[in-house]
C-alpha positions in Angstrom: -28.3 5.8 -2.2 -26.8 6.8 -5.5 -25.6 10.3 -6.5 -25.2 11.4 -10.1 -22.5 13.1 -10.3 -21.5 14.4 -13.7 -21.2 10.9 -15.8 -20.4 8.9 -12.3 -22.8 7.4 -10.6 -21.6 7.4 -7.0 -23.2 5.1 -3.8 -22.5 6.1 -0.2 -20.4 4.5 1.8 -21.6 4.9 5.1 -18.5 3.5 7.1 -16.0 5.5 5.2 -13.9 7.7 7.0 -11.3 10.2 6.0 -7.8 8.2 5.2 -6.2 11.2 6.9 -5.7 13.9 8.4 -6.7 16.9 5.7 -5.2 20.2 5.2 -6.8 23.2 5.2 -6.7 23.2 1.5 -8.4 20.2 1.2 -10.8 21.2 3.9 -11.9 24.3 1.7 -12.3 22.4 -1.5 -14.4 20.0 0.5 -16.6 22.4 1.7 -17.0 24.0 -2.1 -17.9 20.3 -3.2 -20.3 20.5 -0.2 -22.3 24.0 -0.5 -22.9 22.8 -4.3 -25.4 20.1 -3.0 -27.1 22.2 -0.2 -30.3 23.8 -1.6 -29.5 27.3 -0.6 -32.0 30.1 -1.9 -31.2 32.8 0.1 -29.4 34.5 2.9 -30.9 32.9 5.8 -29.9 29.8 4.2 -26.4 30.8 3.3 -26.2 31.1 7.2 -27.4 27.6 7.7 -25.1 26.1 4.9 -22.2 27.5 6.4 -23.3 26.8 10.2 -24.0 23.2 8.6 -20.5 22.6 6.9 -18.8 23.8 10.0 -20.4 21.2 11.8 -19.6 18.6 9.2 -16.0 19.6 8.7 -16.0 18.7 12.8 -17.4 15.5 12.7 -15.0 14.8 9.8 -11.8 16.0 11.3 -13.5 13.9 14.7 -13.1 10.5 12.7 -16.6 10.1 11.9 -17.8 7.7 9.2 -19.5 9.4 6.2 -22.9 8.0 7.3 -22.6 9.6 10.7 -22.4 12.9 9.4 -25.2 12.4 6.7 -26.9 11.1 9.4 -26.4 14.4 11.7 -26.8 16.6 9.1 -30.5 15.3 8.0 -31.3 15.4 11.9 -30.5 19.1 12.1 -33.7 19.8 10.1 -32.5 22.8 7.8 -34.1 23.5 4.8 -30.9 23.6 3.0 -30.1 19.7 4.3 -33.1 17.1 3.6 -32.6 13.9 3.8 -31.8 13.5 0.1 -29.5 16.0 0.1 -28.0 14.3 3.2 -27.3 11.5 1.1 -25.8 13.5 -1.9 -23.5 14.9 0.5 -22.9 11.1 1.9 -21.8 10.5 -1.5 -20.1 13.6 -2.5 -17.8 12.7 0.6 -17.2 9.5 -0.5 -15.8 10.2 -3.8 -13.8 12.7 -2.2 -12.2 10.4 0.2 -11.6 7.7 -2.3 -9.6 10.6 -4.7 -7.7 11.6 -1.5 -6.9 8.5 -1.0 -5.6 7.9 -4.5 -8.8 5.3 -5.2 -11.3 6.9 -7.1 -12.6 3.3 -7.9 -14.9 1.2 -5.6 -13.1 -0.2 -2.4 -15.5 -3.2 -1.9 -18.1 -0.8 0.2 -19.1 1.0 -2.6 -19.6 1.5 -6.3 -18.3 4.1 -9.0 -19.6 3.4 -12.4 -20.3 5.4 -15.7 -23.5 6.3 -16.1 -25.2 5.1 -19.4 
């Protein structure tokens, strides 16, 4: 699955899990990165995004891997989560994690490249 991300591409990496613990700081930029992929169109779905990223920021803090909660996310069948949007936030995560981590490049799993 590949995410376009700016001039990135970015490719899930479904058994990536957080390096570490994250602080709450980290936890509300995530969620910003987050919402911006979720096809919210009104307040009803508002309600689900945030009900959604809760859940997410769980499974996260859990130790899940990235494809687990992609995985859970799709299943929840909310208009604002389909299952391509599932897998923008699969990616979105995993670029997050690999900047946390101080590797914004590929760690074998998956692949960051410039876009053409």
């Amino acid at each position: 699955v590949v995410f376009h991300h700016k001039k990135e591409t970015i490719i899930m990496d479904a058994s990536l899990i957080s390096p570490r613990d994250l602080s709450d700081d980290e936890i509300s930029k995530l969620r910003i990165h987050l919402k911006s992929q979720l096809n919210i169109t009104n307040d009803e779905d508002e309600e689900d995004a945030d009900n959604l990223l809760d859940y997410a920021a769980d499974m996260i803090e859990s130790g899940e891997s990235i494809g687990h909660v992609a995985e859970e996310l799709h299943f929840m069948e909310m208009p604002v989560c389909d299952e391509e949007t599932a897998q923008k936030i699969g990616a979105c995560l995993t670029k997050f994690f690999h900047e946390l981590d101080g590797e914004p490049q590929s760690n074998g799993h998956n692949k960051v490249e410039e876009s053409p």
